[in-house]
C-alpha positions as a Python dict, from the first residue, in 0.01 Angstrom:
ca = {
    (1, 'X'): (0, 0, 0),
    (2, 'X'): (-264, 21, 286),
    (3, 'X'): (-594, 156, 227),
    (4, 'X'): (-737, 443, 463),
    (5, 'X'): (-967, 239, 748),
    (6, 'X'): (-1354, 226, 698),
    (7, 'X'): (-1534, 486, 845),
    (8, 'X'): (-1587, 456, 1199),
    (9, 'X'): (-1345, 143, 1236),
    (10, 'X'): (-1117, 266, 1492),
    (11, 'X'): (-1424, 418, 1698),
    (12, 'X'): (-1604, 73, 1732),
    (13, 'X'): (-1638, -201, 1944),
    (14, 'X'): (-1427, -406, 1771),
    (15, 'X'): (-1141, -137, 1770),
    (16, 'X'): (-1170, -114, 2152),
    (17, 'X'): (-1157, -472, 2273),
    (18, 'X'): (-859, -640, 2405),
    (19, 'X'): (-926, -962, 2275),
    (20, 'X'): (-767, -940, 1994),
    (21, 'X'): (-380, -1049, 1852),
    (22, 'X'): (-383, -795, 1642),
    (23, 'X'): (-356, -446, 1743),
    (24, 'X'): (-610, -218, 1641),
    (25, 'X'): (-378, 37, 1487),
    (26, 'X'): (-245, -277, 1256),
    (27, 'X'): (-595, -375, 1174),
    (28, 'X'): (-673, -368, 816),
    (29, 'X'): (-1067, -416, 961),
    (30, 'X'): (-1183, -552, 620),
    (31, 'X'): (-1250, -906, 760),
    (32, 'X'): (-900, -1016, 712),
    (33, 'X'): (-841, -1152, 1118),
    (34, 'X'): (-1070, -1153, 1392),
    (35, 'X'): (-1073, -841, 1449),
    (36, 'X'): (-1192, -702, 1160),
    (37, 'X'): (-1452, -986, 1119),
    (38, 'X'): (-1574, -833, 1458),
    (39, 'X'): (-1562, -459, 1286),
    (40, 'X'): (-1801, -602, 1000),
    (41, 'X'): (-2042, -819, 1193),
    (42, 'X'): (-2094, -522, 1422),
    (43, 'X'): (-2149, -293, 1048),
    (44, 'X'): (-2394, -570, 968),
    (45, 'X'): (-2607, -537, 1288),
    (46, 'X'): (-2628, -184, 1267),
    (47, 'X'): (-2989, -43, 1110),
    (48, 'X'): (-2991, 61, 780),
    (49, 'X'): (-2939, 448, 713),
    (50, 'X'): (-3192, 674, 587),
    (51, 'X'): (-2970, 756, 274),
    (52, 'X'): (-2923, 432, 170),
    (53, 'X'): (-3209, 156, 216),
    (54, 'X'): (-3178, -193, 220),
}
């Protein structure tokens, strides 16, 4: 069973490189290959919402 992607996963920078094996459409972007590592580093640089502070 494959979970629905995060939100945002497929529209990020990590979805629309080419330097990936795996295709973005077969990513499970939870860190699992490179590109999903990508997909969270990128989450992790992004400033903290309003709705939810760090």
């Amino acid at each position: 069973m494959v979970d629905p992607v995060p939100p945002g996963a497929l529209t990020s920078r990590a979805a629309a490189s080419t330097g990936y094996d795996i295709p973005a459409e077969e990513c499970c972007f939870t860190g699992c290959c490179d590109r999903g590592k990508a997909f969270l580093l990128e989450q992790l640089d992004r400033p903290p919402e309003k709705d939810h502070p760090q």
